[in-house]
Structure formats: structure tokens, C-alpha cells
N, C-alpha and C positions, 0 to 999 in steps of 0.2 A: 504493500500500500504506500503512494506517494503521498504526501503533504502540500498542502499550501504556506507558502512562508512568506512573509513581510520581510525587508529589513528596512529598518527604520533611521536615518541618517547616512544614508547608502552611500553620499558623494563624500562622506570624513575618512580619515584612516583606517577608523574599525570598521564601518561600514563596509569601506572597501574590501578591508581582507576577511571581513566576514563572508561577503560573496564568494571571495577565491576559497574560502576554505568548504566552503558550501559544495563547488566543484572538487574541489582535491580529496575531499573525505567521501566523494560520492553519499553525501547526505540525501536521505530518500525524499526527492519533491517530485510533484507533477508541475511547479508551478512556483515562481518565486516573482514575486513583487518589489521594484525599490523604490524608496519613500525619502520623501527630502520636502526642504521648504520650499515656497511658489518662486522665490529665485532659482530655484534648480530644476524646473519644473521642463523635459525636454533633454535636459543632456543625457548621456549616455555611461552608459558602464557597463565592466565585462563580467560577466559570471563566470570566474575561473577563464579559460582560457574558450569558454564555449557560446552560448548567447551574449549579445548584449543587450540590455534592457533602458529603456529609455524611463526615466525619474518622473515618479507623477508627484501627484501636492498631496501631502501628509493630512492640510490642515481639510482636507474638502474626501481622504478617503473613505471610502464603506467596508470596519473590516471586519464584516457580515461575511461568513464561508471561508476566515484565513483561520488556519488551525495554527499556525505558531508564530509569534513577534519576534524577531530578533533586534532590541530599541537600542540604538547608541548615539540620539542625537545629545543638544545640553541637558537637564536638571531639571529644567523650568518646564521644559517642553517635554519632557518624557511625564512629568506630574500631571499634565494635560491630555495627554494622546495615549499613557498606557492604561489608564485606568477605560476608558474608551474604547480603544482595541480587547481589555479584558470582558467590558461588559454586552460588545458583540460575539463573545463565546471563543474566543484566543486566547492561548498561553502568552502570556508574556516574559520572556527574561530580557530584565532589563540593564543595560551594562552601566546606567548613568550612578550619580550615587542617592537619587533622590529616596528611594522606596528602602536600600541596605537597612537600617535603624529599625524600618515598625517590624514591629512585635508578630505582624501579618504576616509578614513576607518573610519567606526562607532565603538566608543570603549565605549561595553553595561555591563549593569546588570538590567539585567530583570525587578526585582522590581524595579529599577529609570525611563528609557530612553527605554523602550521596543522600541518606535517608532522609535529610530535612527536605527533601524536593516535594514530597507526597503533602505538605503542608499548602502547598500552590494555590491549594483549594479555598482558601480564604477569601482569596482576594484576584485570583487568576494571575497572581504576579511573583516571580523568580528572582531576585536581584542580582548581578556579577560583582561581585568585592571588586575594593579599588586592586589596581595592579600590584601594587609594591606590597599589599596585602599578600595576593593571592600566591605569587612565588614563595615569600614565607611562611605559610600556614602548610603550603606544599612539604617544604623541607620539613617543620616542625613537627607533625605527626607521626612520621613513624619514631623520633627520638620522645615524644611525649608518650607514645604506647608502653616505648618501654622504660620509663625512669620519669614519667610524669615531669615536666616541666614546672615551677613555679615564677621564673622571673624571665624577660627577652628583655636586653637593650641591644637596639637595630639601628646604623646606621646607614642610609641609602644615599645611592649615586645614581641618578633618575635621569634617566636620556630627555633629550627637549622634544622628543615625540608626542611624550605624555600630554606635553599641552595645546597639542593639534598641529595641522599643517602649516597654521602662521608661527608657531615657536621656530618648529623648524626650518622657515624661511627666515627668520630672523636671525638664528645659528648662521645659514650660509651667507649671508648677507653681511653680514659684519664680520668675521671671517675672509673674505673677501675685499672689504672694503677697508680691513686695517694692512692688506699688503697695497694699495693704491692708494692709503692715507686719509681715503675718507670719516670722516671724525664718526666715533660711532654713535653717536646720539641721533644721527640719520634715521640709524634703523634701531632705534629701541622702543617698544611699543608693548611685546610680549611679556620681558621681565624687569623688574626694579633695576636690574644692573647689568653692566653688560658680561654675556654669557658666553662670547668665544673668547678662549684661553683663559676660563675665570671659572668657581664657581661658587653657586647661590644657596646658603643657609635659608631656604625660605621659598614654599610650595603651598601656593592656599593661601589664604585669608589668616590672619594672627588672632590667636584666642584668648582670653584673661587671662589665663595661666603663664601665658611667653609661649604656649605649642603653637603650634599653626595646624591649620585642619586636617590638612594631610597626615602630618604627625598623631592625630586624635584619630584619624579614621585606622590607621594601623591599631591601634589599640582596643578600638572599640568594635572593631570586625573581629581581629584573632580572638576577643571573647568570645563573642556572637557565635563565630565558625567552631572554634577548638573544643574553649576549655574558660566559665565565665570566670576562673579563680587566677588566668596565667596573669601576669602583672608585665605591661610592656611597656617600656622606653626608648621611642623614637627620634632621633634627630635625620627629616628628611633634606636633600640635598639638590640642586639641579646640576647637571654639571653639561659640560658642551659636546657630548654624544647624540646623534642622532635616533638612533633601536637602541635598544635594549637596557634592563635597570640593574645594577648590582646591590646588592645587601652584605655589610658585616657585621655577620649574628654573632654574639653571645649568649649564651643559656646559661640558667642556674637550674639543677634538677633536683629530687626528692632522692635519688641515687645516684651513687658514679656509674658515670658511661665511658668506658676506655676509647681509646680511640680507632681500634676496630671492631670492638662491638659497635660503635656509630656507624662505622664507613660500610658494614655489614646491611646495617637496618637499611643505610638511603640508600643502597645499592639494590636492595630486593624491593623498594616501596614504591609503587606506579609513580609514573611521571619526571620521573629522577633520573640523572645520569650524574655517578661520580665522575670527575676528572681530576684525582688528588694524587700530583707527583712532588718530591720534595727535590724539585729542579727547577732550573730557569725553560719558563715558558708550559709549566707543569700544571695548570690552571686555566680554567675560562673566564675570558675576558667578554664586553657586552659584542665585539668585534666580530667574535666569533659565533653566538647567540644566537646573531638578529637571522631572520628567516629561519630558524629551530623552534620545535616544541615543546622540549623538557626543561624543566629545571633544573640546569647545570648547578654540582656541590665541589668545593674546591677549599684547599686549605682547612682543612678538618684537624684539627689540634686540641687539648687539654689545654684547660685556665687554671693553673694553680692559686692564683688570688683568690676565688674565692671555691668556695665545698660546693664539690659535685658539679665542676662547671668547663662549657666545653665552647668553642668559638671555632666558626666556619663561613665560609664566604659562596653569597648566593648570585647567580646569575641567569636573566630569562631574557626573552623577547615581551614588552611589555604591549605591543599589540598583539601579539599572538598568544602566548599563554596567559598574560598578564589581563586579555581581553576576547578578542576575538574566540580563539580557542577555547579557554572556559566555558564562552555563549554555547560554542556550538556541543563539545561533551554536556552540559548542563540537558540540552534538548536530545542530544542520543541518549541519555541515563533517563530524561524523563519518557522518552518513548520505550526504549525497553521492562521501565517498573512499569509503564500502560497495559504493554504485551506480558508479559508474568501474571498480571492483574487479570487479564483478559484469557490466559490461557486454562 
């Protein structure tokens, strides 16, 4: 049986490669629809390397007979249009971070919390954890299975993808325009400061506390998803990469975990790929990442400072696993618990 499928901000990054993944994983549709604002209303884009489909207007469609959303336009606009697609009888996963928080909505990654999906029913809506989220809740479970987790301090180094096509353009842009001398104030628009050859303490909006939101979503997802007791501190970073995000975790656990009892657990735990050599060049970088699916683990070592504590360095593709790919496992896990259901 094919499906009907939306996607919803078709013409952004995840849109985009949500299409092509749509194609590449041979996702079972009869039918796929892409969805954008009325300025995008005509262009075109590729379904993987097979159809292209020309963009209709989000805010004017009927999604009366679409069996699955796939939503990744802003926050605002997914608070508007998925609740709307859910109450014409679609699933919704939604990647924005508007829905992650209520109580209603299950907010998954497959390899953690597959069984919170069955929850969907509340409200017809899925939500995808923020990105830098979703590669460390990856890593973290199988070392929380076995030595339970109590404490994460996470630093990240977040590619300027994360904040859409104009981040990115403003990476090349100034980049470019400081070997021609162009002053960079030309082209800063995206972040408080300039972001080739530099980077920025500071992702999201600043909270009372001195976090900033990003920094707060990491904490209050890996509850949500893991574990409501893990206690996490983040400090998020931007830095002048275009794909891919890197994480360095440290954990504090309830037991010691040697450090091949660790590289044992990520190595058998879906979605993972160790690459931990104690040489130059023995680790993945986001360089190597971008266009992969797994959660690359690298630098796996013992923290003597403090009991039971172990430090390891994460790296993904933050459209792809971090985004796109999650959507799309989220809607294969929900279609197969349908079929089990049904069988």
C-alpha cells in the first residue's frame, strides 16, 4: 500500500532533502505533494533524482485524503497549518520546535523512544527534537541502558546550516568577501557577529538564566526523550561549517563504564558508527559526516575528575539525521507499529 504525503516547506533544506530521502529510502507513496508559501507557489523541485513537482500554496491547501505530513517550514507557521492538516485526518511529524514541549505530542527518535509514537493519537501530531538534540540522545542510550546516566555537560559546534539557507549564504559571503576586502558588515544579517573564521557562543534567543534557547531545548528534550531525572548542561556554539554538528559529551553515571565496555555498547546500538582511533586523523570530523546517516562516536575516553565519568565526541549530519532522517524513520516506525497493529 502507497501513501499520500505532504511535505511541508518543500523549497528549505529539510524540505529539500526530505524529498530526496523520500526517493533514496524508497518510502512507500502513490503520491507526494510539496507545500510552500504563495511566494513559492510554481517552482519546482526534485523528488530524489525522479519527479519533479511543482510547489503549491500551503496556506489555501485541502489536506482532506493526505495520510502523512512531513512539516518543516518556521514555528509560527507549523502552529497554524499542522494542527489543520491533523484535523483533516493526517499524521503529522512535525520537525519545527513549536509542538516538542506539550504534554500531547510525542517528541521521538526512533532508536530511543520508538514506543512514545503510539501516543500521536492525541492530537495527530509527532514532533522531531531539535538537531543537536537528536544526535545526543542517539549516542546516550545505549550508555544510559547500561550504567544509567545522571549528569550531560554538552558542548556543541553547530554548522550555519542549522539556521537555513540564508546562514549559509552569509558563511560564503563573507568568506569570500574578506579575501577581496570587502568589510564584513556587508553581509551580516544572519548572526550577531561575524561567522567566517570566528565563532559564536550564542544560538537562539537569551533566557533569564544566561542559557539561550537552544541551550534549554537540549535539556528539556533529553528529558522528554531519555530519562526526566538526566540533568544536562549545555553550552551551544555556531561555528563556520556548513553540514554537519559536532558534540563534546561528558557523562557522569550511577556506575563505571570502562572504556570498552562503552565503545562495545555504541558499536552494537542502531544508528551509530564508532570511528575511535588513538591516531592523527582517527576520528570524524563534520567534513566527513555531511551526506551520512549515522551518528558518528569518536574519542571515547575515561574522566577521572569526576566518579563514574566518561567523555566522547559526537558527530552527524544535522539535516539529515539531525532532521530530515529522523522525519522520515519516525513515519517508517509509525507505519510498521500500524501494520503489527493491523496484522
Amino acid at each position: 500500500m502507497g501513501y499520500k504525503v505532504a511535505v511541508v516547506g518543500a523549497t528549505g533544506n529539510v524540505g529539500r532533502e526530505l524529498l530526496n530521502m523520500i526517493d533514496e529510502r524508497d518510502f512507500p507513496v502513490d503520491d507526494v505533494v510539496a507545500l510552500a508559501s504563495k511566494r513559492s507557489v510554481g517552482q519546482e523541485v526534485s523528488l530524489g533524482e525522479g519527479a519533479v513537482l511543482k510547489i503549491q500554496d500551503l496556506a489555501t491547501f485541502d489536506f482532506k485524503g493526505i495520510d502523512i505530513v512531513l512539516s518543516s517550514p518556521g514555528a509560527s507557521v507549523s502552529a497554524e497549518h499542522s494542527p489543520r492538516a491533523a484535523k483533516a485526518g493526517a499524521i503529522v511529524i512535525d520537525n519545527t520546535s513549536h509542538f516538542r514541549m506539550d504534554p500531547d505530542v510525542p517528541l521521538v527518535v526512533p532508536e530511543v523512544n520508538p514506543e512514545a509514537i503510539a501516543q500521536h493519537s492525541k492530537k495527530g501530531i509527532i514532533a522531531n527534537p531539535n538537531c543537536s538534540t537528536i544526535q545526543m540522545v542517539v549516542a546516550l542510550k545505549p550508555l544510559h541502558d547500561l550504567a544509567t546516566i545522571n549528569r550531560v555537560v554538552v558542548s556543541t559546534y553547530q554548522s550555519v546550516s542549522g539556521g537555513g539557507k540564508d546562514a549559509m549564504d552569509e558563511l560564503f559571503n563573507q568568506t569570500k568577501g574578506i579575501y577581496v576586502n570587502t568589510p564584513v558588515q556587508e553581509n551580516m544579517e544572519n548572526f550577531p557577529k561575524q561567522i567566517a573564521f570566528n565563532v559564536i557562543p550564542h544560538i537562539d534567543s537569551f533566557m533569564d538564566d544566561g542559557s539561550t534557547k537552544e541551550e534549554w531545548k537540549m535539556m528539556v528534550e533529553t528529558k522528554k526523550i531519555l530519562d526526566p531525572n538526566i540533568k544536562v548542561h549545555a553550552t551551544c556554539v555556531r561555528v563556520p561549517v556548513f553540514i554537519g554538528h559536532a558534540e563534546a559529551i561528558n557523562i557522569e553515571c550511577d556506575y563505571e563504564i570502562d572504556e570498552g565496555t562503552a565503545r562495545n555498547a555504541l558499536r552494537e546500538a542502531p544508528g551509530i558508527t564508532v570511528v575511535d582511533h588513538r591516531e592523527a586523523g582517527g576520528y570524524v570530523t563534520p567534513a566527513e559526516c555531511a551526506g551520512e546517516d549515522p551518528v558518528f562516536i569518536s574519542r571515547i575516553r575515561s574522566d577521572p575528575t569526576v566518579e563514574n565519568g566518561l567523555s566522547f565526541w559526537c558527530v552527524a549530519d544535522n539535516l539529515r539525521k539531525g532532521a530530515a532522517l529522523n522525519t522520515i524513520q519516525i513515519a517508517e516506525e509509525l507505519i510498521g507499529q500500524k501494520s503489527e497493529q493491523a496484522a
